[in-house]
C-alpha positions in Angstrom: 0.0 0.0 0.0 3.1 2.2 1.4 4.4 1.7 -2.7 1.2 2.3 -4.2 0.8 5.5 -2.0 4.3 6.4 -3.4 3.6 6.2 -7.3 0.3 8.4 -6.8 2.7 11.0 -4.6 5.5 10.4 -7.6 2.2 11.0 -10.7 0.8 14.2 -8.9 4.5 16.0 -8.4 4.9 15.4 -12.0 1.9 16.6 -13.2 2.7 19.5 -10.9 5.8 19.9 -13.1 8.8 18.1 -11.0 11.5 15.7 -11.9 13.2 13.1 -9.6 16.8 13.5 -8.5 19.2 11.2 -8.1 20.8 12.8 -4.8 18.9 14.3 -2.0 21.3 17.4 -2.0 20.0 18.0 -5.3 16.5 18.2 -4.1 14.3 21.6 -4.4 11.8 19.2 -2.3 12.7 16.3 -0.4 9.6 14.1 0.7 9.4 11.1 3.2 6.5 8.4 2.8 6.6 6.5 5.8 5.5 3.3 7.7 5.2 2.9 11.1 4.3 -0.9 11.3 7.5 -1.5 12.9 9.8 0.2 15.4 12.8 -0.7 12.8 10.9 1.6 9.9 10.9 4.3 12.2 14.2 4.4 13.7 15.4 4.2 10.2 13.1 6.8 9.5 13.8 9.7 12.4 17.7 8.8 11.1 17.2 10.0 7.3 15.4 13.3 9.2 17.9 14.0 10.6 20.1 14.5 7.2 17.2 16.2 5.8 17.4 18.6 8.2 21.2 19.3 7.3 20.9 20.0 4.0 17.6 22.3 5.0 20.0 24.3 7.0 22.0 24.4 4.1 19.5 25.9 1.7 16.2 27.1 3.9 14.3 27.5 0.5 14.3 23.5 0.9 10.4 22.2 1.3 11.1 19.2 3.5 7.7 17.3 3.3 6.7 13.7 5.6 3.5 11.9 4.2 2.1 8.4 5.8 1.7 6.4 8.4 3.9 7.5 10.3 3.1 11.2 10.1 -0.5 10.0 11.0 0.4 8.4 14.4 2.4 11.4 15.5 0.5 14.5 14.0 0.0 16.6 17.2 4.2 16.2 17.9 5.8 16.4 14.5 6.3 19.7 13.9 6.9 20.3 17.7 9.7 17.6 17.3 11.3 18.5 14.2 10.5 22.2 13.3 12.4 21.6 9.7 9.5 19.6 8.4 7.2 22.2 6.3 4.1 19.7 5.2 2.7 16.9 7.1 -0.2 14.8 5.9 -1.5 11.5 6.5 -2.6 8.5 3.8 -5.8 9.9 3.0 -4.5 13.5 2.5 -2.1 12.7 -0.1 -3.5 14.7 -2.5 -3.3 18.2 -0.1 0.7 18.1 -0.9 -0.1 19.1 -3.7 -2.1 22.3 -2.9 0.5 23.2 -0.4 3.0 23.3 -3.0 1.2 25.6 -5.2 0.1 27.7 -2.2 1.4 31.1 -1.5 1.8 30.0 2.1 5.0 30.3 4.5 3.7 28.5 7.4 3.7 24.7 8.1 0.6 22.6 7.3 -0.3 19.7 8.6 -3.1 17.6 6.6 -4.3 14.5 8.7 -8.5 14.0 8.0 -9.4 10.7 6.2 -10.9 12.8 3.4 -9.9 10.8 -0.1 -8.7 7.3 -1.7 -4.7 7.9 -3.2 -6.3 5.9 -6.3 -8.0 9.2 -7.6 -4.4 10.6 -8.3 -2.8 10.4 -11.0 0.0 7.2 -11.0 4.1 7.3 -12.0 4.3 3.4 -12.0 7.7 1.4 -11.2 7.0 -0.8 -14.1 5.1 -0.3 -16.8 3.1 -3.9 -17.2 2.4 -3.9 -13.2 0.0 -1.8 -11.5 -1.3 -1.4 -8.1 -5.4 -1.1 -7.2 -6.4 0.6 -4.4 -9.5 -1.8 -4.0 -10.4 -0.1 -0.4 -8.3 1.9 2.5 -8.1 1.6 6.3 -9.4 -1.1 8.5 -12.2 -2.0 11.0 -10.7 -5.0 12.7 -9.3 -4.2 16.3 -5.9 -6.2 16.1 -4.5 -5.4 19.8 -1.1 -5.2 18.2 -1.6 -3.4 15.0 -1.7 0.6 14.6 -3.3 0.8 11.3 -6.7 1.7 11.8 -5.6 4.5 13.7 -3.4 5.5 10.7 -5.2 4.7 8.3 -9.3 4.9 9.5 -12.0 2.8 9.2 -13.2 1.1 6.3 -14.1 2.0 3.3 -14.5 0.7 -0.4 -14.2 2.3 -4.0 -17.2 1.9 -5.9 -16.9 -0.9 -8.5 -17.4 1.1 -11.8 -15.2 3.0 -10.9 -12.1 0.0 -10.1 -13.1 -1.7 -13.6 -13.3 1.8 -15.7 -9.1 1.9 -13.8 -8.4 -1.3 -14.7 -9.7 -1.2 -18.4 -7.4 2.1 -18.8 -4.5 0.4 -17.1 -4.9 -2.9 -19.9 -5.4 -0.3 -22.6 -2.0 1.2 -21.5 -0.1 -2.3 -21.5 -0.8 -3.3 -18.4 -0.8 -7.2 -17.9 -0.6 -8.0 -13.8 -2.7 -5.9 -11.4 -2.6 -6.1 -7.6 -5.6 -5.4 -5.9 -4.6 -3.1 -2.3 -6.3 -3.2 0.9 -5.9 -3.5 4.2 -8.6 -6.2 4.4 -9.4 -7.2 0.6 -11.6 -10.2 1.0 -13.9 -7.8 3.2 -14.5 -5.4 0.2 -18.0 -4.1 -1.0 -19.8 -4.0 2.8 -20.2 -0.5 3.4 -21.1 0.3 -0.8 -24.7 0.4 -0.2 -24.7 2.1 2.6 -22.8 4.9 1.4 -25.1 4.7 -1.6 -23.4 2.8 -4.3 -23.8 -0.8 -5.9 -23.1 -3.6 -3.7 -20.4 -5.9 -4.8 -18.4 -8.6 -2.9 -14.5 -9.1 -3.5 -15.6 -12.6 -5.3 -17.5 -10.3 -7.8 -14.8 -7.9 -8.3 -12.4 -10.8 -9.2 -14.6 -12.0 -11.7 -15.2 -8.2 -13.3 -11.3 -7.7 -13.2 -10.9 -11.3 -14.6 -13.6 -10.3 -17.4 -11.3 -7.3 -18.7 -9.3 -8.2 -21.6 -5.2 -7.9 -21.6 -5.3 -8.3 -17.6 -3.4 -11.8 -17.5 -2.6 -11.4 -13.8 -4.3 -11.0 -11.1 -2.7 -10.8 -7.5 -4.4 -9.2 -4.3 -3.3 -8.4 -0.6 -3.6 -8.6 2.0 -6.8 -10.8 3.1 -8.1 -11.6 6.9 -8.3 -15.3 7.4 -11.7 -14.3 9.0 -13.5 -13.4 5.7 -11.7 -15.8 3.7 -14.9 -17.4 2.2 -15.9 -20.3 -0.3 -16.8 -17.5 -3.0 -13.5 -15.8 -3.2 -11.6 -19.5 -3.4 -14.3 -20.4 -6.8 -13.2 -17.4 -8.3 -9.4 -18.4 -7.7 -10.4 -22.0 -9.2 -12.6 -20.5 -12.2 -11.0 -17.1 -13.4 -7.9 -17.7 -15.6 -6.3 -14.7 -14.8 -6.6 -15.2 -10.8 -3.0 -16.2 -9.8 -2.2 -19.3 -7.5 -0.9 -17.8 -4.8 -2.9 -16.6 -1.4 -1.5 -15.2 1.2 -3.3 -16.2 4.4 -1.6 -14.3 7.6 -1.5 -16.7 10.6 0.3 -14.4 12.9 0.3 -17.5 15.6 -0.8 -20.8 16.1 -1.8 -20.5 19.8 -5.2 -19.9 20.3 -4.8 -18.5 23.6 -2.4 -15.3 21.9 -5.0 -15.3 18.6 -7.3 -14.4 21.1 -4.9 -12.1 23.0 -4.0 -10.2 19.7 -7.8 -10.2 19.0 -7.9 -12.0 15.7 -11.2 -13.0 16.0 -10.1 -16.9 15.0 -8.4 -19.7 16.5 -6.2 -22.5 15.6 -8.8 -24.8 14.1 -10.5 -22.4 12.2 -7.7 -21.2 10.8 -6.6 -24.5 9.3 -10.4 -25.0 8.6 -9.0 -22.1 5.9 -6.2 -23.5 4.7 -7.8 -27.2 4.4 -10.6 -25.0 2.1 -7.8 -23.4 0.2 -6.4 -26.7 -0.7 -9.7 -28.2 -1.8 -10.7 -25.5 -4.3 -6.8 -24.8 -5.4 -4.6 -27.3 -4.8 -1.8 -26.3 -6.3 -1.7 -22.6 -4.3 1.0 -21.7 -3.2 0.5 -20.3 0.7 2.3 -17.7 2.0 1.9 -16.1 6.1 2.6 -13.7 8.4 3.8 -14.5 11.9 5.1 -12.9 14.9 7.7 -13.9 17.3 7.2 -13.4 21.0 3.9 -11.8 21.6 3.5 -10.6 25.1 2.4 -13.6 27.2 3.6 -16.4 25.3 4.7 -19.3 26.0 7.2 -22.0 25.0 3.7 -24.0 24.4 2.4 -21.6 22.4 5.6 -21.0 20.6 5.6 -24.7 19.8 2.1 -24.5 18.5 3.0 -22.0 15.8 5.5 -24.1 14.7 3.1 -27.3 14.8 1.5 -25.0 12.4 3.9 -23.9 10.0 5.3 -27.7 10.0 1.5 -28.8 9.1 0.9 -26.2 5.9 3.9 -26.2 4.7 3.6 -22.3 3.9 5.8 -21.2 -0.2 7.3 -18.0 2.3 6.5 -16.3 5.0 7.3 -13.2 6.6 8.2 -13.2 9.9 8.6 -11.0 12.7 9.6 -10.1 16.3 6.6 -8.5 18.2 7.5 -4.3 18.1 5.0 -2.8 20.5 3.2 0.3 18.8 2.5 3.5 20.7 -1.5 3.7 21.0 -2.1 0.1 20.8 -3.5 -1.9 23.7 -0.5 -4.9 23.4 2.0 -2.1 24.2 0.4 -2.1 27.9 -0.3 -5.8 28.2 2.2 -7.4 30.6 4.1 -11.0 30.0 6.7 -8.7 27.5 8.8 -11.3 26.7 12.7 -10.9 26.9 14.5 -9.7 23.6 16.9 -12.9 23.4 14.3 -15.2 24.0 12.3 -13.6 21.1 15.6 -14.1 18.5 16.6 -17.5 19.7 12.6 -18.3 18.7 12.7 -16.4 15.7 15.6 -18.4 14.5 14.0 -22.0 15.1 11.1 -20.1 13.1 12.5 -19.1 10.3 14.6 -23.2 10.0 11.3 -24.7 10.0 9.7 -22.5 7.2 12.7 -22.2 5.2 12.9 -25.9 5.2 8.6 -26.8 4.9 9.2 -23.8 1.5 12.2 -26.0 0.3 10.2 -29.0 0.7 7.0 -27.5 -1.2 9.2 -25.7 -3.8 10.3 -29.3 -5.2 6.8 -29.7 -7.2 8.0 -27.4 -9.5 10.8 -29.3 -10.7 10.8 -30.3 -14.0 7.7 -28.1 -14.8 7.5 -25.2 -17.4 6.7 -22.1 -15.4 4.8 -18.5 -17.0 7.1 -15.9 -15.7 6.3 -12.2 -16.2 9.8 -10.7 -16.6 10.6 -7.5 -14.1 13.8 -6.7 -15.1 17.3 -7.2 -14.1 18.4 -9.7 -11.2 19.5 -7.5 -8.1 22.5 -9.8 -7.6 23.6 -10.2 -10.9 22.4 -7.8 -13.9 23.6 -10.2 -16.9 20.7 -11.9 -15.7 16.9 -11.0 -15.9 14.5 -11.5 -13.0 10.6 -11.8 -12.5 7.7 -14.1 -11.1 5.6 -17.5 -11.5 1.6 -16.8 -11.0 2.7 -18.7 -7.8 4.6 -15.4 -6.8 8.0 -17.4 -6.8 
């Protein structure tokens, strides 16, 4: 989404008439998109700041700008804490950049209402046969960990027409994979008629986005294991285009902490999920999210997360070690478990997946594989790089 966010930020600068630079000393405006899903983005973050506010001092005619999540989460402190910044807006004020930038004004603004979708801007994309689709933004689901929702806002879903009207310009213009965005996919379309427009579920936007001719791709993330339904999983088995991969985050296979981290599912229902992904596409390749060291757990519970991983057998899966966010209610929760013990977990982790990926990767020896070609290897640029439908 943070990417997506990035190409729209990229499309309205140049329509506003500016050019990238290769160097930030270059820079007649240097501006941040940020993430604050992890305490690592934002140290990182806070340390490339600080250089921007070097080469500010350097030229004050500078316009230091910070967009995203992370400018969300601390909007009544960041221009207390770093005076240098000149804009600050949040993910659904994207678009407000640009009328600072062609107002007359001297004064710092900060933008932080949940007023508009970053799909109604104008795009710059990375590659020219790929495109994001921002299907829906923010998130109703109360994750005790997670600080989206207060980043990003409730709910809400693009009107249909108006996604297919996007895609059919994005095929016309050589698009041939799309990635549908959200923070929740699979729980698109409920709040359409309310808000007035036609209802339509994320099953029935896969098969309108599947209908569209030149789209030979189609990817989407991220789903909740919650509204992972029998609809969605015939449209994976029926639309050509739908791409054998789902990613299905498990975050942990202890009940007791999926109920701590309030992810309204537990163990067996989440492997009811994966046993129904099997059934309708057998061949899908599975991919997770876990984290390491929750507060409160146990070397049980840690044991059932790998009971888990070893039973699915997951293609990948990205795994981390619990960063408390500010505002969220596992920050206060007590049981923090000690740093070592979290990396000494995370390691016997990440054996058992690598080895369960190794060990489902074999079925695709000795089979010719579709690969959409995304340009040079980053190891070795004599060589070209790019995916399977299976996201390998």
């Amino acid at each position: 989404m943070n990417e997506h966010d990035s190409e729209r930020m990229k499309g309205m600068l140049s329509g506003l008439g500016y050019a990238e630079v290769a160097e930030r000393a270059e820079a007649d405006l240097i501006l941040f998109n940020t993430c604050s899903i992890r305490e690592s983005a934002d140290s990182r973050f806070i340390a490339h700041l600080g250089e921007a506010k070097r080469l500010k001092s350097e030229d004050p005619e500078r316009i230091v700008g910070v967009g995203g999540c992370w400018a969300q989460s601390v909007k009544d402190e960041v221009f207390g804490r770093f005076p240098f910044v000149d804009v600050a807006f949040g993910p659904g004020q994207i678009h407000k950049l640009a009328e600072f930038l062609t107002s007359d004004s001297l004064t710092a603004q900060g933008y932080f209402e949940f007023e508009d979708f970053a799909g109604h801007l104008p795009a710059q994309r990375e590659r020219p046969f790929q495109a994001w689709l921002q299907i829906s933004q923010g998130c109703n689901c109360v994750c005790s960990y997670c600080i989206v929702p207060s980043t990003r806002g409730r709910e809400q879903s693009r009107p249909s027409h108006e996604l297919i009207a996007e895609v059919e310009a994005l095929a016309a213009d050589g698009v041939r994979e799309v990635t549908l965005l959200g923070q929740n996919v699979n729980s698109y379309g409920r709040d359409l008629a309310g808000r007035g427009f036609e209802r339509c579920t994320f099953a029935e936007l896969l098969r309108a986005v599947d209908a569209i001719v030149g789209i030979d791709r189609i990817r989407y993330t991220s789903p909740h294991p919650k509204d992972m339904k029998e609809d969605v999983l015939a449209a994976h088995a029926e639309c050509e285009s739908v791409c054998e991969h789902i990613h299905l985050p498990l975050q942990s296979g202890a009940s007791r902490i999926l109920k701590a981290m309030r992810r309204t599912y537990d163990r067996d229902r989440y492997m009811a999920r994966v046993a129904m992904i099997r059934e309708h596409v057998p061949d899908a390749a599975i991919t997770t999210d876990i984290i390491v060291g929750f507060p409160g757990e146990t070397e049980e519970d840690f044991a059932e997360t790998l009971e888990v991983v070893e039973e699915v057998g997951y293609d990948s899966a990205f795994t981390f070690i619990f960063s408390p966010r500010r505002g969220t209610a596992a920050a206060e929760m007590d049981g923090m478990v000690p740093h070592p013990v979290k990396v000494e977990r995370m390691e016997r982790l990440v054996e058992v997946v690598q080895r369960r990926a190794r060990a489902r990767a074999e079925r695709f020896v000795g089979r010719p594989l579709e690969v959409l070609v995304e340009g040079p290897s980053r190891t070795d640029p004599t060589r070209l790089r790019g995916r399977s439908r299976h996201n390998k």
